[in-house]
PyMOL Python script that loads the backbone (N, CA, C, O; Angstrom):
from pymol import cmd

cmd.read_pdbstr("""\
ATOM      1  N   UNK A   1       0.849  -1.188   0.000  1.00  0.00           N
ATOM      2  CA  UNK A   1       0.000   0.000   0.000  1.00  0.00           C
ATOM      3  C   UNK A   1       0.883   1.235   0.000  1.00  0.00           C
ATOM      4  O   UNK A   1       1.861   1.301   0.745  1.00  0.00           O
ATOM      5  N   UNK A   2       0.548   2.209  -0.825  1.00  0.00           N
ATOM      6  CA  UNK A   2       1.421   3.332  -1.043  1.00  0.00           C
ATOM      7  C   UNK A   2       1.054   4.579   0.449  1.00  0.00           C
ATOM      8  O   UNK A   2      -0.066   4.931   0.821  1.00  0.00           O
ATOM      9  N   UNK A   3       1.813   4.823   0.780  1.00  0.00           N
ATOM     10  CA  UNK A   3       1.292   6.207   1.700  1.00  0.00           C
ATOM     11  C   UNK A   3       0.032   7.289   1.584  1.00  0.00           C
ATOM     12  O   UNK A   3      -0.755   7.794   2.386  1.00  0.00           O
ATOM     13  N   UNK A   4       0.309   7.384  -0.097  1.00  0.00           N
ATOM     14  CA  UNK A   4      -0.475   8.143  -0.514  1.00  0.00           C
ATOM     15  C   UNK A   4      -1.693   7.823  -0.076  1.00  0.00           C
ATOM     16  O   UNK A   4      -2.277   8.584   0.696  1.00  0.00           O
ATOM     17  N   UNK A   5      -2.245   6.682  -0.491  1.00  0.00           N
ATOM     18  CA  UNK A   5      -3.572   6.273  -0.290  1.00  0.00           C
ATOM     19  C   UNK A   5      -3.979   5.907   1.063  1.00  0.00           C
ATOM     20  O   UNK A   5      -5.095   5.538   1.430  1.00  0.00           O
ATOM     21  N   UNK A   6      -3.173   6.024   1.586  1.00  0.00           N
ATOM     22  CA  UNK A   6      -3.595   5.948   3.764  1.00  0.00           C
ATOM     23  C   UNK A   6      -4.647   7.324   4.034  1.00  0.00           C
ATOM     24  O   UNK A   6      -4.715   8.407   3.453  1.00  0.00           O
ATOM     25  N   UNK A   7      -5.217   6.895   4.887  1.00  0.00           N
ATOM     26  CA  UNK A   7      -6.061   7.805   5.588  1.00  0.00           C
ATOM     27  C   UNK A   7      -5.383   8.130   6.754  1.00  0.00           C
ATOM     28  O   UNK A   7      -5.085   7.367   7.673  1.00  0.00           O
ATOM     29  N   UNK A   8      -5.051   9.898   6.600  1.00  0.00           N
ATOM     30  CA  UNK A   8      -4.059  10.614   7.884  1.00  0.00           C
ATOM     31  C   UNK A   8      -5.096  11.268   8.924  1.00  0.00           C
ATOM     32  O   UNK A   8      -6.199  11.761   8.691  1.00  0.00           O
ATOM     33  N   UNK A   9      -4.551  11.154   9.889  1.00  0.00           N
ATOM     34  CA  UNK A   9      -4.945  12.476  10.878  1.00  0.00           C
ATOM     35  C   UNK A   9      -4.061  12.551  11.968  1.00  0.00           C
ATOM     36  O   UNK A   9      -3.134  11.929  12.487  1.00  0.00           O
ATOM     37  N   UNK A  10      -4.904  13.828  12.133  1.00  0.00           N
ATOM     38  CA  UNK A  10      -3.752  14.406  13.765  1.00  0.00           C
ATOM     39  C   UNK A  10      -5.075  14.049  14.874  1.00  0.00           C
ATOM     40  O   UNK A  10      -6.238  13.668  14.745  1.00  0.00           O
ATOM     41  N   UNK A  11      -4.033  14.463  16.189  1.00  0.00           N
ATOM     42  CA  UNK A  11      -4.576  14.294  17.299  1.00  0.00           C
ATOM     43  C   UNK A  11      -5.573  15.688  17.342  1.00  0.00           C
ATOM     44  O   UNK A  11      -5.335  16.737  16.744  1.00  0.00           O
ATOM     45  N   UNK A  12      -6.794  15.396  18.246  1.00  0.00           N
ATOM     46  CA  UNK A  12      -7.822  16.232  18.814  1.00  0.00           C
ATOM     47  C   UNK A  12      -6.840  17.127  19.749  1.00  0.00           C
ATOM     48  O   UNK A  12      -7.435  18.130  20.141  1.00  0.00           O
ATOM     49  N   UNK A  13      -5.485  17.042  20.219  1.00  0.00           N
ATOM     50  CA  UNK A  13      -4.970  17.362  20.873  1.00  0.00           C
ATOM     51  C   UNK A  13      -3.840  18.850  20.167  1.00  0.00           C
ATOM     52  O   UNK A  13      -3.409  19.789  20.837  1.00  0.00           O
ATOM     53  N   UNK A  14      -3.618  18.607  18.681  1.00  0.00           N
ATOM     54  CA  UNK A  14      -3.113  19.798  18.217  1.00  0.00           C
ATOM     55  C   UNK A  14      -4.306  20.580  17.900  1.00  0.00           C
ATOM     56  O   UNK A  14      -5.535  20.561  17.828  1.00  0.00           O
ATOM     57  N   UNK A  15      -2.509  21.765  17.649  1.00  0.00           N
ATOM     58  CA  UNK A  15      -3.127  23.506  17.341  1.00  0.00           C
ATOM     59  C   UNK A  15      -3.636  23.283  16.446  1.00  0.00           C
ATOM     60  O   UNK A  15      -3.989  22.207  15.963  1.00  0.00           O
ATOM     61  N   UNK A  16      -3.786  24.812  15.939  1.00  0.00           N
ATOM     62  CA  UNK A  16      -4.300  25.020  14.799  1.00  0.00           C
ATOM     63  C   UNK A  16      -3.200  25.850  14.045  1.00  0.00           C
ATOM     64  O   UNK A  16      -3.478  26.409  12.984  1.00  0.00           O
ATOM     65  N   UNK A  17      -2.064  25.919  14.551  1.00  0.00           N
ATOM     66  CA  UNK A  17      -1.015  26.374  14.374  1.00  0.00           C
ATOM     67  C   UNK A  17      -0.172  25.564  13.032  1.00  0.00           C
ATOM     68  O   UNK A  17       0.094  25.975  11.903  1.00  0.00           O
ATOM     69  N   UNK A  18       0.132  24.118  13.773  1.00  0.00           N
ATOM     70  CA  UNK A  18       0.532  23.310  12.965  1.00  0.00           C
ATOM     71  C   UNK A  18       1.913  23.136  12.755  1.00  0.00           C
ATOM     72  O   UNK A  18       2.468  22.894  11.684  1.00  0.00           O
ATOM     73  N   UNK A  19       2.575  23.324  14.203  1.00  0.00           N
ATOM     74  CA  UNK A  19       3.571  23.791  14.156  1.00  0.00           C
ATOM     75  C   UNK A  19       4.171  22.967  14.513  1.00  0.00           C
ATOM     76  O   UNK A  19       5.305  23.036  14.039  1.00  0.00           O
ATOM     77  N   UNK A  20       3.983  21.854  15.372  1.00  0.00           N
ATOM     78  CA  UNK A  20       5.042  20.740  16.280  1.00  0.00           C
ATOM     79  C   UNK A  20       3.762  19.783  16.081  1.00  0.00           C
ATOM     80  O   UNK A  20       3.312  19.417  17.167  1.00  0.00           O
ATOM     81  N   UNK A  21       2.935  19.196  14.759  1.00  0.00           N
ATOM     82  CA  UNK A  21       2.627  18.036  15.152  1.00  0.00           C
ATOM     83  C   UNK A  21       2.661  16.425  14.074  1.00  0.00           C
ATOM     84  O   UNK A  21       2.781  16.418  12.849  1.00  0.00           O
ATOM     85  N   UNK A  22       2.591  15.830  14.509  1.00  0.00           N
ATOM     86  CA  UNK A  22       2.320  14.039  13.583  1.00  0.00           C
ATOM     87  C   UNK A  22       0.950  14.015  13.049  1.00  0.00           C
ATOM     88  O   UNK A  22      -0.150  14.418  13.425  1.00  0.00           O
ATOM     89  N   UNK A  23       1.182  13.713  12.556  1.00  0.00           N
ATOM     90  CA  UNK A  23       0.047  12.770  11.934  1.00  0.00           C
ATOM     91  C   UNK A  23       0.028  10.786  11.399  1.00  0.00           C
ATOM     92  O   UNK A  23       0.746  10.111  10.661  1.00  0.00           O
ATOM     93  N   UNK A  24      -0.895  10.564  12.046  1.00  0.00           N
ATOM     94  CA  UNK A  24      -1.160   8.896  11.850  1.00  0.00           C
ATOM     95  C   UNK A  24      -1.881   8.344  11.181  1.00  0.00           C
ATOM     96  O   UNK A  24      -3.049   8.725  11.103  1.00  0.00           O
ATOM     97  N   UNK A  25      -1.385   7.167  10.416  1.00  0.00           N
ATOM     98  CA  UNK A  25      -2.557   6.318   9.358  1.00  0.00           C
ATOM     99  C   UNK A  25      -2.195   5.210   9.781  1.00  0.00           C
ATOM    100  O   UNK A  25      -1.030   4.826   9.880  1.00  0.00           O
ATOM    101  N   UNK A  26      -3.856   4.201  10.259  1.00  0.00           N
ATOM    102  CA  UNK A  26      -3.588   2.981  11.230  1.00  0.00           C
ATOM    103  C   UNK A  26      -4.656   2.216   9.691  1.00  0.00           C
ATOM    104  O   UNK A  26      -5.671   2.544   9.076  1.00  0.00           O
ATOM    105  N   UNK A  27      -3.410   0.809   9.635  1.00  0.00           N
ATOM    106  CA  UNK A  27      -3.916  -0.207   8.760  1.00  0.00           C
ATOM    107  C   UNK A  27      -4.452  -1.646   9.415  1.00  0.00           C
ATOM    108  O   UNK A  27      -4.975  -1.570  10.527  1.00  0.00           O
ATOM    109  N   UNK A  28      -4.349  -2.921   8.794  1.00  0.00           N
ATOM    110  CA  UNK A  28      -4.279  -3.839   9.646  1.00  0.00           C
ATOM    111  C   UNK A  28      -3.004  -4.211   9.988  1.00  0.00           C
ATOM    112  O   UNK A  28      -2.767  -4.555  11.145  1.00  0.00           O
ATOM    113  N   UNK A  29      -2.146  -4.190   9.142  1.00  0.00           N
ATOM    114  CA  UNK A  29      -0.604  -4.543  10.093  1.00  0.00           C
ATOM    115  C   UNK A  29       0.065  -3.393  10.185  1.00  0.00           C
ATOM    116  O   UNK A  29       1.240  -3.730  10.043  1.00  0.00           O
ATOM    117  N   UNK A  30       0.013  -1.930  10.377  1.00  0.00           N
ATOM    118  CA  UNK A  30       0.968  -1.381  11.125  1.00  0.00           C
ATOM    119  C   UNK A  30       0.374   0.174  11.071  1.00  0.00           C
ATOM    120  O   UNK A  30      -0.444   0.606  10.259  1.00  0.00           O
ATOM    121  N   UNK A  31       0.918   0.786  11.997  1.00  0.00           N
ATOM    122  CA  UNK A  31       0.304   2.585  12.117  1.00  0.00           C
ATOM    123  C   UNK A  31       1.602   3.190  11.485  1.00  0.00           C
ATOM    124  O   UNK A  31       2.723   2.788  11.798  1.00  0.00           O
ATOM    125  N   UNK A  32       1.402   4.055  10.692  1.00  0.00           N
ATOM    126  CA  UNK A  32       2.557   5.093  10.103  1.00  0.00           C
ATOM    127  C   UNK A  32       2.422   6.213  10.384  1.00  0.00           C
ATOM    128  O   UNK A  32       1.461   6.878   9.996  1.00  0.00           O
ATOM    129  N   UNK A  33       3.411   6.685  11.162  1.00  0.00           N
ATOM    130  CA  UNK A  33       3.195   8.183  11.512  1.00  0.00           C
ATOM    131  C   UNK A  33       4.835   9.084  11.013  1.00  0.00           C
ATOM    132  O   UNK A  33       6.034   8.808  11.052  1.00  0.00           O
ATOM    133  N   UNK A  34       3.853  10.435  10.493  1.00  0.00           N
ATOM    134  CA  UNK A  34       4.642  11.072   9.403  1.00  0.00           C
ATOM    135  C   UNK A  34       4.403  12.652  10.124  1.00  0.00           C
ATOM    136  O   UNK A  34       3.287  12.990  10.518  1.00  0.00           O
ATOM    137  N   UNK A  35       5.710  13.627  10.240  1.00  0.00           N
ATOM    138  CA  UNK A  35       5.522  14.952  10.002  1.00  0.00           C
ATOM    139  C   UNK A  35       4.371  16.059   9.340  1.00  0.00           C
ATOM    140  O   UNK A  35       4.197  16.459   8.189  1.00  0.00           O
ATOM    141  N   UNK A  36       3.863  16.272  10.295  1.00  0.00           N
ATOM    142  CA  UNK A  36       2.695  16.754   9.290  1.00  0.00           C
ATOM    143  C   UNK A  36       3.077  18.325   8.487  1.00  0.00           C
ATOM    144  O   UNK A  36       2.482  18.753   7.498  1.00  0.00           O
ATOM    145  N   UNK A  37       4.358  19.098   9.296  1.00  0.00           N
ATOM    146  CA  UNK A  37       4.695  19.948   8.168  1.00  0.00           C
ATOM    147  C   UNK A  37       5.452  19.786   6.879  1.00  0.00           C
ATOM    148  O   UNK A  37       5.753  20.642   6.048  1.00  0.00           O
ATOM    149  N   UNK A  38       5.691  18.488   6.900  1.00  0.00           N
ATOM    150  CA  UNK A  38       6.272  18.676   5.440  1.00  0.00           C
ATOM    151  C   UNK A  38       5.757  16.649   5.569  1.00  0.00           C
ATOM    152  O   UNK A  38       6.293  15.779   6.255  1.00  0.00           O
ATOM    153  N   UNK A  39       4.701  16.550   4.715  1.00  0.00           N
ATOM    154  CA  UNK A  39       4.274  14.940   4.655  1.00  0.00           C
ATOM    155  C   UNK A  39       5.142  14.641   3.470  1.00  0.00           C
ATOM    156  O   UNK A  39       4.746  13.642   2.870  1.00  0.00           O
ATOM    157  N   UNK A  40       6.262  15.233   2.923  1.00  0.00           N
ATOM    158  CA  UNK A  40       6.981  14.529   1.580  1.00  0.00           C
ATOM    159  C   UNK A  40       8.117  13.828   2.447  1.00  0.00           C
ATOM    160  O   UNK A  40       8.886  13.275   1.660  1.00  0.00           O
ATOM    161  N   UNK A  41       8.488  13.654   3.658  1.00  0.00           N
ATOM    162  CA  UNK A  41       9.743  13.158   4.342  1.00  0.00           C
ATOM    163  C   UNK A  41       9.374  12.215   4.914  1.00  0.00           C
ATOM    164  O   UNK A  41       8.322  12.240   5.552  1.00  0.00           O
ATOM    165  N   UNK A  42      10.354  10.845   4.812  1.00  0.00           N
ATOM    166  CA  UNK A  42      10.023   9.532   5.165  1.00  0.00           C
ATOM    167  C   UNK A  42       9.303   9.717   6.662  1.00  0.00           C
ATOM    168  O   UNK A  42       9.197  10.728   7.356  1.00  0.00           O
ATOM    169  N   UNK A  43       8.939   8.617   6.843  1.00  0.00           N
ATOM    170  CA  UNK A  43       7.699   8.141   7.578  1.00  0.00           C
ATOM    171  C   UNK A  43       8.302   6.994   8.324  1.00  0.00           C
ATOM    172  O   UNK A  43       9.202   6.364   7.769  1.00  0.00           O
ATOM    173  N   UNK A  44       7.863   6.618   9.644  1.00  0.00           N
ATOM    174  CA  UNK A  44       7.889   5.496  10.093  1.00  0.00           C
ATOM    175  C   UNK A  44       6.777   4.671  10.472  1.00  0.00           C
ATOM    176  O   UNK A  44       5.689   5.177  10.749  1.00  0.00           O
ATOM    177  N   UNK A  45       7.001   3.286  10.505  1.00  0.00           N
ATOM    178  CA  UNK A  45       6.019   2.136  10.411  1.00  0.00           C
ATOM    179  C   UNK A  45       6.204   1.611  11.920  1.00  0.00           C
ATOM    180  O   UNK A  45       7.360   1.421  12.299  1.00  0.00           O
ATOM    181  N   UNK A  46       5.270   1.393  12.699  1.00  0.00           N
ATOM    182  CA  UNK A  46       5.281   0.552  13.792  1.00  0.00           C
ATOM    183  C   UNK A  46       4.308  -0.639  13.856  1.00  0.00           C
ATOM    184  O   UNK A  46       3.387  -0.771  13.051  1.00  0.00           O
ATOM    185  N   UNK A  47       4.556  -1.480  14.837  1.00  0.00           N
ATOM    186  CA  UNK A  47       3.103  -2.787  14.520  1.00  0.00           C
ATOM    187  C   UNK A  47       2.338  -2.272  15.601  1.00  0.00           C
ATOM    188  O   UNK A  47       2.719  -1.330  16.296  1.00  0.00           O
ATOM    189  N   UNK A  48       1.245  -2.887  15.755  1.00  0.00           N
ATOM    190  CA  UNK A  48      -0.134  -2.057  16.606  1.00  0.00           C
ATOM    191  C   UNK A  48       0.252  -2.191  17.854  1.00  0.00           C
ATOM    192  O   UNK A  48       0.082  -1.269  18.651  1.00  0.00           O
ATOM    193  N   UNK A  49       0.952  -3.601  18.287  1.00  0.00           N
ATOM    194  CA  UNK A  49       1.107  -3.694  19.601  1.00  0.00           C
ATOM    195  C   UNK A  49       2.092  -2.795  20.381  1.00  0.00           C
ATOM    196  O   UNK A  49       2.077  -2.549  21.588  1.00  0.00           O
ATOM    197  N   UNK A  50       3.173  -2.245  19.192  1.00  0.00           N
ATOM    198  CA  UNK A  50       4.129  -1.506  19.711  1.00  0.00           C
ATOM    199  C   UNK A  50       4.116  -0.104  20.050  1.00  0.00           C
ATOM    200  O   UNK A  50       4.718   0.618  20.845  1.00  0.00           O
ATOM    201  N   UNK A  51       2.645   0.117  18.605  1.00  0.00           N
ATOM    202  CA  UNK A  51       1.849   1.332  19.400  1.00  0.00           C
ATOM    203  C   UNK A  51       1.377   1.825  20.660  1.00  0.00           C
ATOM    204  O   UNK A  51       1.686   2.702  21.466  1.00  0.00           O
ATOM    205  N   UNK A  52       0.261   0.673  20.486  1.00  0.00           N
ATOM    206  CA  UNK A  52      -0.046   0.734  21.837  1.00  0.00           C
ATOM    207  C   UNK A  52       0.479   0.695  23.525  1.00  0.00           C
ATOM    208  O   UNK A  52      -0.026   1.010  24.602  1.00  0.00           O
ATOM    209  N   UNK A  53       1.404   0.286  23.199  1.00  0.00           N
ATOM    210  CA  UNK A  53       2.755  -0.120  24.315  1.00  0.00           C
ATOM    211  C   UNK A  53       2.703   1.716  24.328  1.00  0.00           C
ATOM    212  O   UNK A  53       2.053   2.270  25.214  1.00  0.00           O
ATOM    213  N   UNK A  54       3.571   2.683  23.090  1.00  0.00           N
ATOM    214  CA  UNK A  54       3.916   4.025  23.216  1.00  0.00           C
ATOM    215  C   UNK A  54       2.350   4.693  23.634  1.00  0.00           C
ATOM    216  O   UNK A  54       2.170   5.625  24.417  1.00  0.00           O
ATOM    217  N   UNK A  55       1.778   4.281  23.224  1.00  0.00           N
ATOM    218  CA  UNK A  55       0.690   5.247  23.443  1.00  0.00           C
ATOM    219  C   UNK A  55       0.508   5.385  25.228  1.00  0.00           C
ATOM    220  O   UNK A  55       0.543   6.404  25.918  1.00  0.00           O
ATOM    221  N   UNK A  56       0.334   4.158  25.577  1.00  0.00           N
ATOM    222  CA  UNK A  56       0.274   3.694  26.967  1.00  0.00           C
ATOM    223  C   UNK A  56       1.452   4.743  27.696  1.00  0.00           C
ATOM    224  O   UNK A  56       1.133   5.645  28.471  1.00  0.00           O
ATOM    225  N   UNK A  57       2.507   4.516  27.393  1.00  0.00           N
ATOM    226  CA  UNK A  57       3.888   5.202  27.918  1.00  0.00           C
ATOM    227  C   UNK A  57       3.536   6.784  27.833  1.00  0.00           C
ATOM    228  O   UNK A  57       3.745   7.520  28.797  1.00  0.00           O
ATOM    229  N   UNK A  58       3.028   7.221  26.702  1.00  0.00           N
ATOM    230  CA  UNK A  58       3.082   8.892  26.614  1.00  0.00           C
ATOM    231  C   UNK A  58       2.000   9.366  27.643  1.00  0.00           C
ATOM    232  O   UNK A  58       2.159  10.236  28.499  1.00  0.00           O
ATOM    233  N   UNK A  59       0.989   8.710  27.426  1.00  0.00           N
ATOM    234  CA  UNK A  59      -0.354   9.096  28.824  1.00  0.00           C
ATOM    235  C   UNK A  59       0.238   8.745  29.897  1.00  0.00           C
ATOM    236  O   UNK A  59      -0.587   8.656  30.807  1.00  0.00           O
ATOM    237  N   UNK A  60       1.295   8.499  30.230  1.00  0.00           N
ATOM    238  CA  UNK A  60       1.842   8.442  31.704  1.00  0.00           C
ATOM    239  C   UNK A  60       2.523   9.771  32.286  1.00  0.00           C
ATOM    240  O   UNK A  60       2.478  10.311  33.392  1.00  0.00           O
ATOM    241  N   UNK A  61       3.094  10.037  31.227  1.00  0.00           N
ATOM    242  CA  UNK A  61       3.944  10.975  30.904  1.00  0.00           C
ATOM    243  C   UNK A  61       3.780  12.164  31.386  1.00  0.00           C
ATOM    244  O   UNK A  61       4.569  13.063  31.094  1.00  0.00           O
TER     245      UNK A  61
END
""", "prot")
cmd.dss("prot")
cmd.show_as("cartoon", "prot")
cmd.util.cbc("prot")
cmd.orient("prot")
């Protein structure tokens, strides 16, 4: 599957600024999260569980 065709979004949690945030596209095998000021610069791939592991970790935070 090409990037292109992923469905992105940001968190309910950014500005409207747009200044410091990610954006995520969740498939069945893996979430890709990409720079949302410049979406032409590689991207990284994680698997769901490893997400969820970070996600878990940052709400601690």
């Amino acid at each position: 599957m090409s990037t292109t065709e992923l469905t992105w979004f940001k968190s309910s949690y950014s500005g409207t600024q747009g200044d410091s945030c990610v954006e995520v596209a969740i498939t069945e095998q893996a979430v890709f999260v990409r720079d949302s000021k410049d979406v032409t610069l590689p991207h990284i791939a994680v698997g769901s569980e490893e997400w969820s592991w970070f996600v878990g970790f940052a709400a601690e935070v």
